[in-house]
TILO-675255 format. One record per residue (C-alpha): z, x, y. Coordinates in Angstrom, 1 decimal, padded with zeros to 4 digits, always signed. Layout:
{node {Z X Y}} ...
END
This chain:
{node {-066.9 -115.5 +167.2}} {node {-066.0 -112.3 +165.2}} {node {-065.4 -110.3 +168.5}} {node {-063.4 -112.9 +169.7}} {node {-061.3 -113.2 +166.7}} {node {-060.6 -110.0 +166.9}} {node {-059.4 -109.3 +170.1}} {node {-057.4 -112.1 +169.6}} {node {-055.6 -110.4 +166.4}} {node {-055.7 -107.0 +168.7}} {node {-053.7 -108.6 +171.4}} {node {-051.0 -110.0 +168.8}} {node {-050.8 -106.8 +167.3}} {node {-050.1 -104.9 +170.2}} {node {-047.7 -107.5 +171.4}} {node {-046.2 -107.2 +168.5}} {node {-046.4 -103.3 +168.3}} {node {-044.5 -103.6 +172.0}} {node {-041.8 -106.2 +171.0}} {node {-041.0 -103.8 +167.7}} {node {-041.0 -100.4 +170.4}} {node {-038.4 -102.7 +172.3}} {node {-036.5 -103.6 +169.1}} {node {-036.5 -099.8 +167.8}} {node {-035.2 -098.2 +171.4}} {node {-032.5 -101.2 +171.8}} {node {-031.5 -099.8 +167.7}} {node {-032.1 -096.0 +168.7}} {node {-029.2 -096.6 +172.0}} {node {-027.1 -098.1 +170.1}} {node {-027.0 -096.0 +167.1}} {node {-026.7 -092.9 +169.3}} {node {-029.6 -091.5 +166.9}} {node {-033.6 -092.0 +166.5}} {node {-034.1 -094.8 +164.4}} {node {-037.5 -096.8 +163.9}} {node {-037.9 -100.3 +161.5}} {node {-040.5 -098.1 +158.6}} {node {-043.8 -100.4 +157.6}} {node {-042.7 -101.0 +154.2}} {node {-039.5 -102.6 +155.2}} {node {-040.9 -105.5 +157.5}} {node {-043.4 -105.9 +154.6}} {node {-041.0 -106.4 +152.5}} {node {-039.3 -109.0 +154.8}} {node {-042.8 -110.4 +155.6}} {node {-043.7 -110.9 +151.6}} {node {-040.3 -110.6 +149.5}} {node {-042.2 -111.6 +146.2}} {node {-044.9 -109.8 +146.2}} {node {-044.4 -106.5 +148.2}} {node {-042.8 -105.5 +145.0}} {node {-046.1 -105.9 +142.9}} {node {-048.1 -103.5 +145.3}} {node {-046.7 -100.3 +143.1}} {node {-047.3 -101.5 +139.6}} {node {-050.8 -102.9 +140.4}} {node {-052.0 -099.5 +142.4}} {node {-050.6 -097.5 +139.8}} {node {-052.2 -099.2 +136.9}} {node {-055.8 -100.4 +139.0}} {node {-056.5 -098.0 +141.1}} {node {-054.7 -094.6 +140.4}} {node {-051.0 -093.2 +140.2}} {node {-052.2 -090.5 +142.8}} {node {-052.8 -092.9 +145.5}} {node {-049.7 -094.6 +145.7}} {node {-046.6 -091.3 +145.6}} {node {-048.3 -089.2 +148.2}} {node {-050.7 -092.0 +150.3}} {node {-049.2 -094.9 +150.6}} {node {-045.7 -094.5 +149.9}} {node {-046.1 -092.1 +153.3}} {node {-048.0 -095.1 +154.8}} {node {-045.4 -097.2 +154.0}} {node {-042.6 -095.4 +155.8}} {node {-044.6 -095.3 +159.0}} {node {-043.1 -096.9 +161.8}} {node {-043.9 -100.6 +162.0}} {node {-044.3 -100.2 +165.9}} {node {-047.1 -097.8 +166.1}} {node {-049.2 -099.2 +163.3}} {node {-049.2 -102.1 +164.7}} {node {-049.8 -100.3 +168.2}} {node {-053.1 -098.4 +166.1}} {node {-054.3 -101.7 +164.2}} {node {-054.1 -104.1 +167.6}} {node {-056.1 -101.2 +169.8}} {node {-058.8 -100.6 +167.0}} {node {-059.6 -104.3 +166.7}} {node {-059.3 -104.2 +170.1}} {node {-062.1 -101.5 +170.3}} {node {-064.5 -103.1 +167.5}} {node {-064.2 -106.4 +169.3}} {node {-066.0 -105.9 +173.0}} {node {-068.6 -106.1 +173.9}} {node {-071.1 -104.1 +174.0}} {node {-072.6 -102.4 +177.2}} {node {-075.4 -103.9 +179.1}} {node {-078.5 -101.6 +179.6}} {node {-078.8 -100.2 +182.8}} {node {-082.4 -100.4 +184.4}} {node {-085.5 -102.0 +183.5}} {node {-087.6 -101.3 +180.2}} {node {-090.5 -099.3 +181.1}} {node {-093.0 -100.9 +178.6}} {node {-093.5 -104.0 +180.3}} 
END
């Protein structure tokens, strides 16, 4: 049930990571200049009240030098390939695994 679930989430993700390529090169033509939608804005349109709390609670939890140089980078990734890199990882963890070839010898 796991593997299925995700797969399922891998295929949405790469969709997703394709329809955002398609949105970026329609952007990128007609700019006239390389533009891609960064990670931190669609989650900031995803979650408008509490993208905003991410900074204050890593800084206060966690520690300061994980958010300025880690995720702040993260978070200017473009939205396209993460989601490319999230949907083909789940896709990975979630097949199955290889049948053995042969016959066990101890029987």
């Amino acid at each position: 049930m796991i593997r299925f679930l995700a797969r399922v989430l891998g295929f949405l993700l790469l969709a997703a990571g394709f329809v955002g390529l398609i949105v970026d090169a329609t952007r990128t033509f007609a700019n006239g200049e390389v533009s891609f939608v960064p990670l931190g804005e669609v989650a900031f349109t995803l979650f408008p009240s509490t993208f905003p709390l991410i900074e204050p609670g890593v800084t206060r939890h966690i520690h300061p030098f994980l958010w300025d140089p880690i995720l702040l980078n993260f978070f200017l990734l473009p939205a396209s390939v993460v989601g490319f890199a999230l949907g083909a990882l789940l896709l990975w963890l979630g097949q199955k695994p290889p049948e053995p070839i042969g016959y066990p010898a101890e029987q």
